[in-house]
VOKOL-232912 format. One line per field, with one value per residue (C-alpha): residue number from 0; residue in one letter; x, y, z. Coordinates in pm, whole numbers, plus 50000, padded with zeros to 5 digits. Each point is the difference from the previous one (the first is absolute). Layout:
N
num <- [NUM|...]
residuo <- [A|...]
px <- [X|...]
py <- [Y|...]
pz <- [Z|...]
//
This chain:
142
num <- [0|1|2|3|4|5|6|7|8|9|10|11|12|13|14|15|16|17|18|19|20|21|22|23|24|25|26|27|28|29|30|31|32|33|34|35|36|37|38|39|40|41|42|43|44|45|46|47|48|49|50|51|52|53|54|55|56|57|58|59|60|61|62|63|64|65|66|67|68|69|70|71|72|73|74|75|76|77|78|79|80|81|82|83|84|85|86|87|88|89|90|91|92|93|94|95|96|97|98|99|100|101|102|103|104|105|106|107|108|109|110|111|112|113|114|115|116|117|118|119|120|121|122|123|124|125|126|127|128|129|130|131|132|133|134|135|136|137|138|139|140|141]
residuo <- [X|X|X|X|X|X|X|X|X|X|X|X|X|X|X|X|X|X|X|X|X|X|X|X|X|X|X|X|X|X|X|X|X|X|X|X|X|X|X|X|X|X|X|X|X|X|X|X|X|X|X|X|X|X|X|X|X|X|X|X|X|X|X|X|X|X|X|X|X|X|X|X|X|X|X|X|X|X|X|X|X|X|X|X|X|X|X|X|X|X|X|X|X|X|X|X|X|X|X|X|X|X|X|X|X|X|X|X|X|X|X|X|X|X|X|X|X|X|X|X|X|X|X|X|X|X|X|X|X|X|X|X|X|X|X|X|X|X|X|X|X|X]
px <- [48716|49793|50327|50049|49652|49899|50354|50081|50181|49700|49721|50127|50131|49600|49897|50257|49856|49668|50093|50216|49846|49633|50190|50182|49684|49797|50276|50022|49607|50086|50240|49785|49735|50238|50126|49623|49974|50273|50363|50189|50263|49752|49975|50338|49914|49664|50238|50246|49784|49860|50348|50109|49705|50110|50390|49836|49840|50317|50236|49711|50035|50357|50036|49734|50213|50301|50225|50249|50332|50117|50274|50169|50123|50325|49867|50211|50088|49754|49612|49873|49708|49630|49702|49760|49748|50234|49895|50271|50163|50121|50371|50145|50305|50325|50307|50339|50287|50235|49845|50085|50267|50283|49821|49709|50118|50181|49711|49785|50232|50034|49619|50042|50272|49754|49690|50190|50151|49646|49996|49717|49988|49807|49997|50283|50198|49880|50337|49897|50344|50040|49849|50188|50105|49766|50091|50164|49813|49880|50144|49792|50101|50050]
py <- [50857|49717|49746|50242|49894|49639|49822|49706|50189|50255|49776|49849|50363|50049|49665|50086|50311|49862|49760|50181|50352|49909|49725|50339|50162|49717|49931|50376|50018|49651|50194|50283|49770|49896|50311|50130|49678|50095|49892|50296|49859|49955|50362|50046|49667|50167|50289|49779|49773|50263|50155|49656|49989|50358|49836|49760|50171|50243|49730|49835|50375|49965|49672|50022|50338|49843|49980|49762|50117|49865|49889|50038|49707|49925|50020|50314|50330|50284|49969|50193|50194|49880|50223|50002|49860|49630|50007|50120|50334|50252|49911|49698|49934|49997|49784|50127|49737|50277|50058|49715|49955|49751|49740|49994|49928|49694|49886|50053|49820|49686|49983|50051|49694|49826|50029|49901|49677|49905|49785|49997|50032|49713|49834|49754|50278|50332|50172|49895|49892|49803|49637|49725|49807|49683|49712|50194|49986|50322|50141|50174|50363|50027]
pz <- [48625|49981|50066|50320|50140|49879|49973|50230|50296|49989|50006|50263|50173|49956|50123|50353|50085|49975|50239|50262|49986|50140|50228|50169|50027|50139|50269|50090|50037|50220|50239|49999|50127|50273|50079|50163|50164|50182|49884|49961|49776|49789|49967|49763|49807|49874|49880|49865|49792|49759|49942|49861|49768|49885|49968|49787|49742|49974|49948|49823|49743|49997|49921|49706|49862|50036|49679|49934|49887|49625|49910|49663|49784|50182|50312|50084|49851|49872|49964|49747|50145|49994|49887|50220|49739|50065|50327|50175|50131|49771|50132|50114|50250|49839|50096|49952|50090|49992|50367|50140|50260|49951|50185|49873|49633|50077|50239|49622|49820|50282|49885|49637|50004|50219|49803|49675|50170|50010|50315|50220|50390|50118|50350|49881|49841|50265|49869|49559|49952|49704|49980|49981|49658|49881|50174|50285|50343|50119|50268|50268|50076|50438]
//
């Protein structure tokens, strides 16, 4: 619980809607302002204001109660279930490759091959083919 409310991503969550919820309600009390001064467009903007700050703080709750999915060991396969002592749900997703279409699977496996290979996209090599042998000149990728 206390990772949930104090961890990096929710202090700064926190440190947001401080920011951005009065900010909605100070420029809705602005338009509101304008509004009996005469500019009737400013009418729906002192309306519209306050529902942001409301949209705030519920992504705001959302975001804070937001839980990440695990992932087992291998990266894919089944997830044993978490108690809800751990921190998490009592039941997490499940993947089952046996659902996947045709495609899919050798889309997985292009990635699989590529993350083994080990090369890294850079802006020489956009595409990570494989580098070229010492002494060789590298060749730059169109």
């Amino acid at each position: 619980m206390r990772q949930r409310w104090l961890s990096r991503r929710a202090v700064g969550l926190h440190v947001l809607l401080a920011v951005v919820f009065p900010m909605c309600l100070l420029a809705g009390w602005w338009q509101v302002n304008r509004a009996l001064s005469g500019n009737f467009l400013s009418y729906l903007y002192s309306v519209e204001w306050p529902i942001f700050a409301i949209l705030a703080a519920v992504a705001w709750w959302q975001l804070i109660h937001d839980a990440p999915v695990q992932v087992g060991p291998s990266g894919a396969g089944q997830v044993e279930p978490a108690s809800p002592e751990e921190g998490g749900p009592a039941s997490r997703p499940v993947w089952d490759p046996g659902l996947e279409t045709p495609e899919l699977q050798a889309y997985n496996e292009r990635l699989r091959q590529l993350a083994e290979r080990g090369s890294r996209k850079t802006w020489r090599n956009p595409r990570g083919l494989p580098g070229p042998e010492r002494g060789e000149r590298e060749a730059v990728v169109p």
